[in-house]
C-alpha positions as CSV (number, residue, x, y, z in Angstrom):
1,X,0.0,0.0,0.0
2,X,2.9,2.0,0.7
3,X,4.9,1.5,-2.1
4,X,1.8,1.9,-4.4
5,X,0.7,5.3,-2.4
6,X,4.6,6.7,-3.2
7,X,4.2,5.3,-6.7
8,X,0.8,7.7,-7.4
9,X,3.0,10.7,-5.2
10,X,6.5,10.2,-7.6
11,X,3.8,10.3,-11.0
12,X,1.8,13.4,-9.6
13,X,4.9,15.3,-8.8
14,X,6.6,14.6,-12.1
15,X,3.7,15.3,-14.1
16,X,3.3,18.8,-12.3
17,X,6.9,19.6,-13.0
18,X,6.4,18.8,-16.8
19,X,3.5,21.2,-16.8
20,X,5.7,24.2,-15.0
21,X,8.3,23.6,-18.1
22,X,5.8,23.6,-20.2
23,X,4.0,26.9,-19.2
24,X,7.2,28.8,-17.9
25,X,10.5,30.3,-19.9
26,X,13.5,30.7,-17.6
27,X,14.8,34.4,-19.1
28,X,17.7,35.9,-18.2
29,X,18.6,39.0,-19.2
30,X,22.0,40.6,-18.3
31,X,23.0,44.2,-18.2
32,X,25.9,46.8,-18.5
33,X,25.8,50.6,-18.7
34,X,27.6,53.9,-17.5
35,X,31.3,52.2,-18.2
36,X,32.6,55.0,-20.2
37,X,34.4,52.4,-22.5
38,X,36.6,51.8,-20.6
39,X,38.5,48.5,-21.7
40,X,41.3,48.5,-19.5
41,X,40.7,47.5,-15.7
42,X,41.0,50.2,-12.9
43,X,42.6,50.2,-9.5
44,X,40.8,52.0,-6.2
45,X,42.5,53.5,-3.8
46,X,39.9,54.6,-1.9
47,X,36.5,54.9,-1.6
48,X,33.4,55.5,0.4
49,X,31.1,54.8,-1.7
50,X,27.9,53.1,-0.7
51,X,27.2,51.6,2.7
52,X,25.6,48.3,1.6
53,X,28.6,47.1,-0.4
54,X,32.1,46.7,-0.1
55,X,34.3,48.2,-2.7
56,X,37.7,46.6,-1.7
57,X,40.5,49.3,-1.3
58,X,43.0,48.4,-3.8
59,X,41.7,46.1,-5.6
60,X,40.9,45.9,-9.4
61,X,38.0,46.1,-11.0
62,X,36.2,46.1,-14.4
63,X,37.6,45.9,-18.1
64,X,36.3,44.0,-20.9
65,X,37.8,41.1,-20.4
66,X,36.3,40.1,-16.5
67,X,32.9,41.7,-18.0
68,X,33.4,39.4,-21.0
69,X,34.5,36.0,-18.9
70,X,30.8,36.4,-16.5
71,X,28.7,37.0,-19.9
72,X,30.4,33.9,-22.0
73,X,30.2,31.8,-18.9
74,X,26.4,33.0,-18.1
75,X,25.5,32.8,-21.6
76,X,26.8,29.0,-22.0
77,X,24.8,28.1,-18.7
78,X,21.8,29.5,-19.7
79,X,21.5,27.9,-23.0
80,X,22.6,24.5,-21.3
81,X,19.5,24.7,-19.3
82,X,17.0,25.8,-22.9
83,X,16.7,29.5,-21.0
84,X,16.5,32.6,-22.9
85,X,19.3,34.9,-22.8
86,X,19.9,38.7,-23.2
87,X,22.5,40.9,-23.5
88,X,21.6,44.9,-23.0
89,X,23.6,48.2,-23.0
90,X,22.2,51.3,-21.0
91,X,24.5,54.2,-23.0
92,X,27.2,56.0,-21.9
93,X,29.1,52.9,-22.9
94,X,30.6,54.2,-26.0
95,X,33.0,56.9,-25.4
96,X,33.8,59.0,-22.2
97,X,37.2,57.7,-20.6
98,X,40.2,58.8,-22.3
99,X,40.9,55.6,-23.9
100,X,37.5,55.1,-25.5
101,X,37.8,58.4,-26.9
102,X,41.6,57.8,-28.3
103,X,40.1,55.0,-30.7
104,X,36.3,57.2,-30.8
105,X,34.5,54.2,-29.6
106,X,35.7,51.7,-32.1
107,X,36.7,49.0,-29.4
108,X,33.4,49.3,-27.0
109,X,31.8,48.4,-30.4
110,X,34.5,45.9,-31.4
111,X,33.7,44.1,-27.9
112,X,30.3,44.4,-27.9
113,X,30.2,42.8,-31.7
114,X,32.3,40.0,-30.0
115,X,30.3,39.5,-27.1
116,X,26.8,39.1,-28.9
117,X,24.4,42.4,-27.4
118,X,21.2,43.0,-28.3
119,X,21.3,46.6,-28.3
120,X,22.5,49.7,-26.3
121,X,20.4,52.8,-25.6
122,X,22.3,55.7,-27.2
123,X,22.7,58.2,-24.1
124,X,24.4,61.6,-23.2
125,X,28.1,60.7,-23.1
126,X,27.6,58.5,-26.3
127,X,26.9,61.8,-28.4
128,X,30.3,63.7,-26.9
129,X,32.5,63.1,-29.7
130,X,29.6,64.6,-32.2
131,X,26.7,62.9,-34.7
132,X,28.7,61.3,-37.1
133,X,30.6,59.5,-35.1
134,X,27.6,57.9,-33.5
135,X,26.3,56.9,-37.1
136,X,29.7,55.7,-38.1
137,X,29.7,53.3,-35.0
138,X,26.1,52.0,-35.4
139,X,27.4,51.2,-39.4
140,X,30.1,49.1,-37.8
141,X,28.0,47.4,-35.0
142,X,25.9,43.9,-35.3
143,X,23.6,45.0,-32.4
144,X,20.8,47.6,-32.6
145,X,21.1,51.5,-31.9
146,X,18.4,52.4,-29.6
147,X,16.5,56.0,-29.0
148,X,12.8,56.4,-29.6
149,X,12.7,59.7,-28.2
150,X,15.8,61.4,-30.3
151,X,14.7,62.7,-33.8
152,X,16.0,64.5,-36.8
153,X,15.3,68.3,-36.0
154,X,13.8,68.9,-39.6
155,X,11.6,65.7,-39.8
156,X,10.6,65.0,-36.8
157,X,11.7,61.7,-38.0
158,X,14.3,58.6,-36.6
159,X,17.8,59.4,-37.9
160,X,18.4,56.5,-40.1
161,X,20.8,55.3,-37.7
162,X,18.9,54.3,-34.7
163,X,15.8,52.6,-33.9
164,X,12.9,53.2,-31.8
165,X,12.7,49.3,-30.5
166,X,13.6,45.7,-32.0
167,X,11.5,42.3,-31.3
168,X,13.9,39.0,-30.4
169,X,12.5,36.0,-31.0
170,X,13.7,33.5,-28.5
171,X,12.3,30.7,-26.9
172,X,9.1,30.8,-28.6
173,X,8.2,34.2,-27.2
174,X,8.9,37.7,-29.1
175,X,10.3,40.2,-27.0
176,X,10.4,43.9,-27.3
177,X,13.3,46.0,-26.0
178,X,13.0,50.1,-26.2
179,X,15.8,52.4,-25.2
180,X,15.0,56.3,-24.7
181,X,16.7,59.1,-23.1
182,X,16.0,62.6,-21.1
183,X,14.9,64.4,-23.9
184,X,16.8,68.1,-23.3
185,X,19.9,65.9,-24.3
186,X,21.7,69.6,-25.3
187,X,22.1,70.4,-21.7
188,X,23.9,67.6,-21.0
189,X,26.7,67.9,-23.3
190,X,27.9,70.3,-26.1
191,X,25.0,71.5,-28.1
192,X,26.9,71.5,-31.1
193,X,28.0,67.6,-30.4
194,X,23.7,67.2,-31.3
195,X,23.1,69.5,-34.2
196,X,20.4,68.6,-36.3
197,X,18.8,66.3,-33.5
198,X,15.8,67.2,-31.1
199,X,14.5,65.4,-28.6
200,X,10.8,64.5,-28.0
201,X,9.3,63.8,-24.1
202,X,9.4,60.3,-23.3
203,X,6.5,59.2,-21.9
204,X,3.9,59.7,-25.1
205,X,6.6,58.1,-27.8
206,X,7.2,55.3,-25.3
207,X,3.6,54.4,-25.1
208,X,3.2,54.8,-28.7
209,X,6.0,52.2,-29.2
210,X,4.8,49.3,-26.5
211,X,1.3,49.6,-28.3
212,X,3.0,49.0,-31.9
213,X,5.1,46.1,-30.5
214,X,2.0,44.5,-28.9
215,X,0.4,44.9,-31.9
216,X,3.5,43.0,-33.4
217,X,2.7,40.2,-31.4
218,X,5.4,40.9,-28.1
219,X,5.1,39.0,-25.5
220,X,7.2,41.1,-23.0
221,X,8.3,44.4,-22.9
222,X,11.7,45.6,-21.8
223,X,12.7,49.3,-21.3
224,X,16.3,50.5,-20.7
225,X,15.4,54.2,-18.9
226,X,18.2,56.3,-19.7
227,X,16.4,59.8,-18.2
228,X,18.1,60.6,-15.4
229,X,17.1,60.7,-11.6
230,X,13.8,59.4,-10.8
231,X,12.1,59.9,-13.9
232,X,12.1,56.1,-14.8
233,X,9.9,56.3,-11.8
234,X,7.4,58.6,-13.6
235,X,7.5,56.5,-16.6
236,X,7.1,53.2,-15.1
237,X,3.9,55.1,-13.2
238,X,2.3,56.9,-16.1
239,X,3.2,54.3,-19.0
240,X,1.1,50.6,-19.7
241,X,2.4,47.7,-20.7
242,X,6.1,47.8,-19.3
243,X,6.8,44.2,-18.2
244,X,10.7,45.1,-16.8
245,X,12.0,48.7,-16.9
246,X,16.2,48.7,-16.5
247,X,17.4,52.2,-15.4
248,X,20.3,52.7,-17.1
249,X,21.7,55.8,-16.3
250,X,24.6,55.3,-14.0
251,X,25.3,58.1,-12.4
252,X,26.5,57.0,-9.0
253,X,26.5,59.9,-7.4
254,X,27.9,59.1,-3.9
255,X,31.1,59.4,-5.4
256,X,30.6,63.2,-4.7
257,X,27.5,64.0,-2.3
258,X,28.5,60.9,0.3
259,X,27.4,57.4,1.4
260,X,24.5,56.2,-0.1
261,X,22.6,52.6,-0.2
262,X,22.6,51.2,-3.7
263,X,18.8,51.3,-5.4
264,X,17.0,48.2,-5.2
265,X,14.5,46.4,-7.2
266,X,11.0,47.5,-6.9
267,X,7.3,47.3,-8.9
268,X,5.1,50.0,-10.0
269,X,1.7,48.9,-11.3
270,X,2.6,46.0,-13.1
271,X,6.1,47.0,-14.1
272,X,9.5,45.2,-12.6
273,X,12.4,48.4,-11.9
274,X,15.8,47.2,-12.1
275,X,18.5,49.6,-11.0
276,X,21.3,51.3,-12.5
277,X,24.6,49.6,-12.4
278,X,28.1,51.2,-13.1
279,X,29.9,48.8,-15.6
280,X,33.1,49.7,-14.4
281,X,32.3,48.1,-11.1
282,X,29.5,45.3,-11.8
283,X,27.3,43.6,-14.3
284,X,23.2,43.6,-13.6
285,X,21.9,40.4,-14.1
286,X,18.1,39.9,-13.7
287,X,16.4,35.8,-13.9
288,X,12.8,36.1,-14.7
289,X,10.4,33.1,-15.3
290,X,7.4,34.2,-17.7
291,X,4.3,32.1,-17.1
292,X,2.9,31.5,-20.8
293,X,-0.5,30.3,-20.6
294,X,-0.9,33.4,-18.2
295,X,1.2,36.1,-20.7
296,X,2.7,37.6,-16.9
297,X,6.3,37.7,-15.2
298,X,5.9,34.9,-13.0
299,X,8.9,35.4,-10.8
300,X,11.9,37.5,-10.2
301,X,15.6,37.4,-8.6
302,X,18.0,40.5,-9.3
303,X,21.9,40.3,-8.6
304,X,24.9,42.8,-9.5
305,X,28.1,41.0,-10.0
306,X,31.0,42.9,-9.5
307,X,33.8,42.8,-11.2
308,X,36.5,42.8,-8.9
309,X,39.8,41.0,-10.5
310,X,40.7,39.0,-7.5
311,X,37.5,37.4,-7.5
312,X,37.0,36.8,-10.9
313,X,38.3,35.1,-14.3
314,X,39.0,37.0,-17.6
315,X,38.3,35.7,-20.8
316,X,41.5,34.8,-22.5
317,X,40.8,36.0,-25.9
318,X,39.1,39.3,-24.8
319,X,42.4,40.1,-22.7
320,X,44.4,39.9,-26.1
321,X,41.9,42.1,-27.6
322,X,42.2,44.6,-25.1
323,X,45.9,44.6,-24.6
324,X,46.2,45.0,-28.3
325,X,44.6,48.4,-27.9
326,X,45.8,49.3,-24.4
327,X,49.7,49.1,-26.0
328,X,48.3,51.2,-28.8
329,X,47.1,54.1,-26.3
330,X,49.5,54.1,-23.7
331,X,52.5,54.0,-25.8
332,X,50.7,57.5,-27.9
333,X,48.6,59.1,-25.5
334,X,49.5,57.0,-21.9
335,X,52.6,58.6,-21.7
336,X,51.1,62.4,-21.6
337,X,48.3,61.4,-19.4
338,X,50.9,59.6,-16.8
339,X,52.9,63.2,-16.7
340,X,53.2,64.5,-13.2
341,X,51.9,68.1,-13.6
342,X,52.0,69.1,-9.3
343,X,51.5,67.7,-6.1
344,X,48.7,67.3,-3.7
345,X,49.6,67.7,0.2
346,X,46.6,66.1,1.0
347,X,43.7,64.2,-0.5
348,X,42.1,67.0,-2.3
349,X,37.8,65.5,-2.0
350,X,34.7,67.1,-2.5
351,X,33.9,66.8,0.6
352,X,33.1,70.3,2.3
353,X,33.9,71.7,6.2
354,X,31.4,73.7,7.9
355,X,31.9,77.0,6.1
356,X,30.8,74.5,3.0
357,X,34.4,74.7,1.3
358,X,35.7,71.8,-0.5
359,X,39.6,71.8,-1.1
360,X,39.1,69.9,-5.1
361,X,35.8,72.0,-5.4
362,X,37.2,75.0,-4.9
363,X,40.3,73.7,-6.3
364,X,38.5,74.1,-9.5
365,X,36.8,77.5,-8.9
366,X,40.0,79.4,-8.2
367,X,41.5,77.8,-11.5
368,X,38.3,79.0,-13.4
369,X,38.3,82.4,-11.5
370,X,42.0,83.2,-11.7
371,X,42.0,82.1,-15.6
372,X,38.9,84.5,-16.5
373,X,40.0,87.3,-14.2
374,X,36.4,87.4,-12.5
375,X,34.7,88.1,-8.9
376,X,33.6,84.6,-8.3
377,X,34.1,81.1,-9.3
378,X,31.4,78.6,-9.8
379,X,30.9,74.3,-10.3
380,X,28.2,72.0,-9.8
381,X,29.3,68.8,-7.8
382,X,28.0,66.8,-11.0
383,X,30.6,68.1,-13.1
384,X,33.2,66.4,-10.4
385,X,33.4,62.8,-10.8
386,X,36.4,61.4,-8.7
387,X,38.9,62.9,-5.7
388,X,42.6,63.3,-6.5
389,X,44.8,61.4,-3.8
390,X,47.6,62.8,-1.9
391,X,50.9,62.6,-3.8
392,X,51.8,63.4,-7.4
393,X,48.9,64.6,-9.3
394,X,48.9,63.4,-13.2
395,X,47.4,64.9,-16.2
396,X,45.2,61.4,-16.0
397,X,44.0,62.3,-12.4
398,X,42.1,65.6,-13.4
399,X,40.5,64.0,-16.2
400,X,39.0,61.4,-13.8
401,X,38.4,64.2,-11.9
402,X,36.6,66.3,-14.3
403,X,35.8,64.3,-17.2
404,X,33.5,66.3,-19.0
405,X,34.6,68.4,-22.2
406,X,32.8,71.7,-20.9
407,X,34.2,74.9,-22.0
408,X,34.7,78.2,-19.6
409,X,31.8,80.5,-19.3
410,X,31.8,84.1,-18.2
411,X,29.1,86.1,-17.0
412,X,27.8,89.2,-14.5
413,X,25.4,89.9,-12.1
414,X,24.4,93.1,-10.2
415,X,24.7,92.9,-6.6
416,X,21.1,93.6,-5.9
417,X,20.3,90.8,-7.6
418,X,23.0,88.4,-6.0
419,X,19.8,87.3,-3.4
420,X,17.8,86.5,-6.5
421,X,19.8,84.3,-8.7
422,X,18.5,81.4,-7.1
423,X,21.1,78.5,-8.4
424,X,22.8,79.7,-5.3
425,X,20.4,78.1,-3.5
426,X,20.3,74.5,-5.2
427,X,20.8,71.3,-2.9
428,X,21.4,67.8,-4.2
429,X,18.7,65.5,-3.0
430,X,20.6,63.5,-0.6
431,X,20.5,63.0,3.3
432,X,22.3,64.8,4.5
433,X,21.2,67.3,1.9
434,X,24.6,69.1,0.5
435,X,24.4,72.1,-1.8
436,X,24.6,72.0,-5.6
437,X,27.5,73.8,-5.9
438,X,31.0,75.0,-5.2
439,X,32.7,78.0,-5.3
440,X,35.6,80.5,-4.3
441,X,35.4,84.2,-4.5
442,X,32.3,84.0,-2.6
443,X,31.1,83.1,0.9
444,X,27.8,81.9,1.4
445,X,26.3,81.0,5.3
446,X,23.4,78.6,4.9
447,X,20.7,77.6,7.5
448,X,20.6,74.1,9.0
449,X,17.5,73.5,6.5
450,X,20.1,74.9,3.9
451,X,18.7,78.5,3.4
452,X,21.1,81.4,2.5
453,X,21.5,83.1,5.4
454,X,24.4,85.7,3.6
455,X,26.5,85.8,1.0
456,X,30.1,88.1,0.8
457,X,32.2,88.8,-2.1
458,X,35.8,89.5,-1.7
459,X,35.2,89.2,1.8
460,X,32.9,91.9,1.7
461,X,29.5,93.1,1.9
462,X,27.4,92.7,-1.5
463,X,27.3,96.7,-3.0
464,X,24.0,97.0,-4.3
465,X,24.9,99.1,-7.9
466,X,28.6,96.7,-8.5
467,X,28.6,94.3,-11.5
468,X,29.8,91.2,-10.2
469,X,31.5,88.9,-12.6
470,X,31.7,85.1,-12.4
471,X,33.3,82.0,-14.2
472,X,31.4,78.7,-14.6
473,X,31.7,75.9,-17.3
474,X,29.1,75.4,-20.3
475,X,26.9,72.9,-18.5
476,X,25.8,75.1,-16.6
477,X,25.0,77.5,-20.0
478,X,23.8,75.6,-22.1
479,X,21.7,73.8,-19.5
480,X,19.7,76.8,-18.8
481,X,20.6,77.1,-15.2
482,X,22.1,80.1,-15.3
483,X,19.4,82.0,-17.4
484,X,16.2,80.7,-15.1
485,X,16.0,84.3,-12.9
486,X,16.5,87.0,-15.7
487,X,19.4,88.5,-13.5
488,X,22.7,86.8,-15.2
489,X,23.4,88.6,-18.5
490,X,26.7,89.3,-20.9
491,X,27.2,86.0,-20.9
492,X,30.3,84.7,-23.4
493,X,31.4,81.2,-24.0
494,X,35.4,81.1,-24.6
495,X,37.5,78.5,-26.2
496,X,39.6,77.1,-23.0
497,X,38.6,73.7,-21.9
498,X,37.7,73.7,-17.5
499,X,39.9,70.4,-17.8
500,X,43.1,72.2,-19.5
501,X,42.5,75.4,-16.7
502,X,42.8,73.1,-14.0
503,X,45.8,71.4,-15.4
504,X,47.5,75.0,-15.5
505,X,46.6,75.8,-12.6
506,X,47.8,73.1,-10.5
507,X,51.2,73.4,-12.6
508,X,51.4,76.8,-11.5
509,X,50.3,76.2,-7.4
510,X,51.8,73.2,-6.5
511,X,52.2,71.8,-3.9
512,X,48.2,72.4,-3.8
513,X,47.0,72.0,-0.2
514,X,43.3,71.2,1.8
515,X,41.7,70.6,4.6
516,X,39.7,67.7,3.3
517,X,38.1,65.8,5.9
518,X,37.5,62.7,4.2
519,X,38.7,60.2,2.1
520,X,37.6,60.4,-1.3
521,X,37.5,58.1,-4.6
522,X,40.6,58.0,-7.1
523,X,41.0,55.4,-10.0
524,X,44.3,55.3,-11.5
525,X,45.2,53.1,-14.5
């Protein structure tokens, strides 16, 4: 009676589990963005990133060929087991570090040929080196373009280049990934880098798109959000018929306003969120099982691998790939970025003291000040992307520092106006909340809530009738900030880059000194 009652138990169970592998697909979709292409690994020193991981202090991490060893070896495991795999790009994965840019995005395509993708999302950093270089990399890549929201200014149509979506076929589903961006793309880089282009608001050409791949016959949905801060929020919430929405724009921005907890997974209305990863650290990898018969995500699991060198392999044949290309840069352009151009007393962080000073802030302003002969220096703590350690500072270390190809911008303001140009007053949205900006030339007392309580110039009190002049970089310009109040005007945009007035500066003032309080993030090559 036993044996027959197990008998009936071992036939129920198996049957069951045929009827799961029948009406689920094991997908697995794996994800990179915000990387910069950078092909070579990188070394940090230190960092303080976020509180609810540990980046180890001097280890190595990233490069194409530890991201390439954890795809190949995912990839092979997933199609072992008759899974579903993908392989997505968030943008800023073309060009940005100084080694992408030497070969203009040539190897992130090269690799990303090699490695199979799917597509990447065409983002901010990926236009910096100007339109035609974007086209002339989509002609060379096996893997889709993607930008719904980015349109030829004239036509209101898709440049020719990129695509809206594609539809995969695999495993006997078809599934739709879209890739859009914030769509005042000309304040995040140089205008000019854009010409002819326009963007559109997301949200209606996204909606637009999911209904025209349903009506294709797609299964599942996938977006890769590349609009900036929470907005993939406000999509997710004001969009139907997102399945999985990846945020792809890594901007991991504790590296300048503090500890912060990594984002994690999360559902709005009946779309999965993903969030952001930064390639030169980890790979996103999400494992979904889509119930067929019920056309619905049936369960999720969401990991970031990281790609620290000790703790992982690198594919063999990548690693010849990339040294190919890192003997070609270093030995033309290595050698001038590795030039020792001053020295730093102490670690010079964004980090500011009590009178809200920060010694690489203001670092920065009194380079930009100095240079344009003006009242006060200004920089937003966005435009700032890694400390510079104690010791020899290198051509290579300011670039880290302030990657960005923004130009130096002069401009004036009446002193009765000072109280009234209010991107004094900006705060980044972080706990504790930290101001938007840094500067030098001018003192500015804030409330514990982060009010201006008063501002000085020169050390002295604001005269009323005075023209005050100011220095800032073209972000700032072209982004609009500047122009919100009405009271900034005689505004001109000159030829020196902030990164080359920064260089000269600390050439001319080393040893450069701080007061920096904390520890701050430096990658060195």
């Amino acid at each position: 009676m036993i044996t027959k009652l197990l008998l009936i138990l071992l036939a129920f169970n198996w049957s069951s589990l045929l009827l799961s592998a029948e009406e689920t697909i094991p997908i697995t979709i794996l994800y990179t963005c915000g990387n910069k292409g950078s092909f070579i690994p990188s070394k940090i020193y230190e960092s303080r990133i976020f509180k609810d991981i540990d980046i180890k202090i001097g280890d190595r991490y990233g490069g194409y060929a530890a991201i390439a060893h954890y795809i190949g070896k995912t990839r092979d495991k997933v199609e072992e087991e008759k899974g579903v795999f993908l392989l997505i790009d968030g943008g800023n994965s073309l060009v940005g570090s100084s080694e992408a840019n030497f070969f203009k995005g040539r190897v992130s395509v090269d690799f990303m040929n090699r490695m199979g993708y799917n597509s990447i999302t065409v983002s901010n950093l990926d236009w910096s080196l100007g339109v035609d270089n974007v086209k002339e990399l989509s002609d060379n890549a096996k893997f889709a373009f993607l930008n719904a929201n980015i349109l030829i200014k004239e036509t209101n149509q898709h440049p020719p280049y990129l695509k809206p979506y594609i539809i995969v076929e695999a495993g006997g589903l078809k599934i739709g990934i879209i890739g859009y961006v914030q769509h005042d793309l000309s304040i995040w880089l140089d205008p000019t880098r854009v010409n002819g282009l326009v963007g559109q608001p997301a949200i209606p050409i996204v909606q637009k798109y999911i209904e025209e791949m349903r009506d294709k016959g797609a299964d599942l949905i996938i977006a890769m959000d590349h609009t900036a801060g929470d907005n993939y929020r406000n999509t997710a919430s004001r969009t139907r018929g997102i399945d999985v929405l990846i945020d792809g724009a890594a901007g991991w921005d504790s590296y300048y306003v503090g500890e912060v907890e990594l984002p994690h997974p999360e559902k709005i209305e009946n779309t999965y969120i993903f969030p952001e990863v930064d390639s030169n650290f980890a790979v996103g990898r999400i494992d979904l099982t889509y119930d067929r018969k019920n056309q619905r995500i049936a369960s999720t699991h969401f990991e970031r691998y990281f790609m620290n060198l000790k703790e992982v392999d690198e594919d063999p044949e990548i690693e010849k790939f990339v040294t190919k290309f890192s003997d070609i840069y270093f030995e033309v352009i290595g050698k001038k970025l590795q030039e020792v151009i001053g020295y730093a007393a102490d670690d010079l962080t964004t980090d500011w003291d009590d009178d809200w000073d920060a010694p690489l802030g203001t670092l920065i302003c009194n380079a930009l000040r100095q240079t344009a002969g003006t009242d006060v220096g200004i920089q937003n703590l966005g435009a700032i992307r890694r400390h510079i350690k104690k010791g020899p500072i290198k051509v290579r270390d300011v670039q880290d520092a302030i990657p960005f190809k923004n130009k130096l911008v002069t401009f004036k303001v009446t002193g009765r106006d000072i109280y009234r140009f209010r991107f004094l007053s900006f705060y980044h949205d972080s706990q504790p909340r930290v101001p938007w900006i840094y500067t030098s030339g001018m003192k500015i007392t804030r409330t514990p809530e982060m009010m201006i309580k008063n501002i000085t110039i020169g050390g002295k009190a604001i005269e009323s009738d005075r023209d005050y002049t100011f220095a800032t970089n073209s972000y700032l310009y072209n982004g609009g900030y500047l122009q919100r109040d009405g009271v900034c005007r005689d505004f001109k945009v000159r030829e020196e880059k902030v990164t080359d007035i920064v260089v000269d500066y600390i050439k001319e003032h080393s040893p450069i000194s701080s007061s920096g309080r904390e520890v701050g993030t430096h990658v060195e090559y």
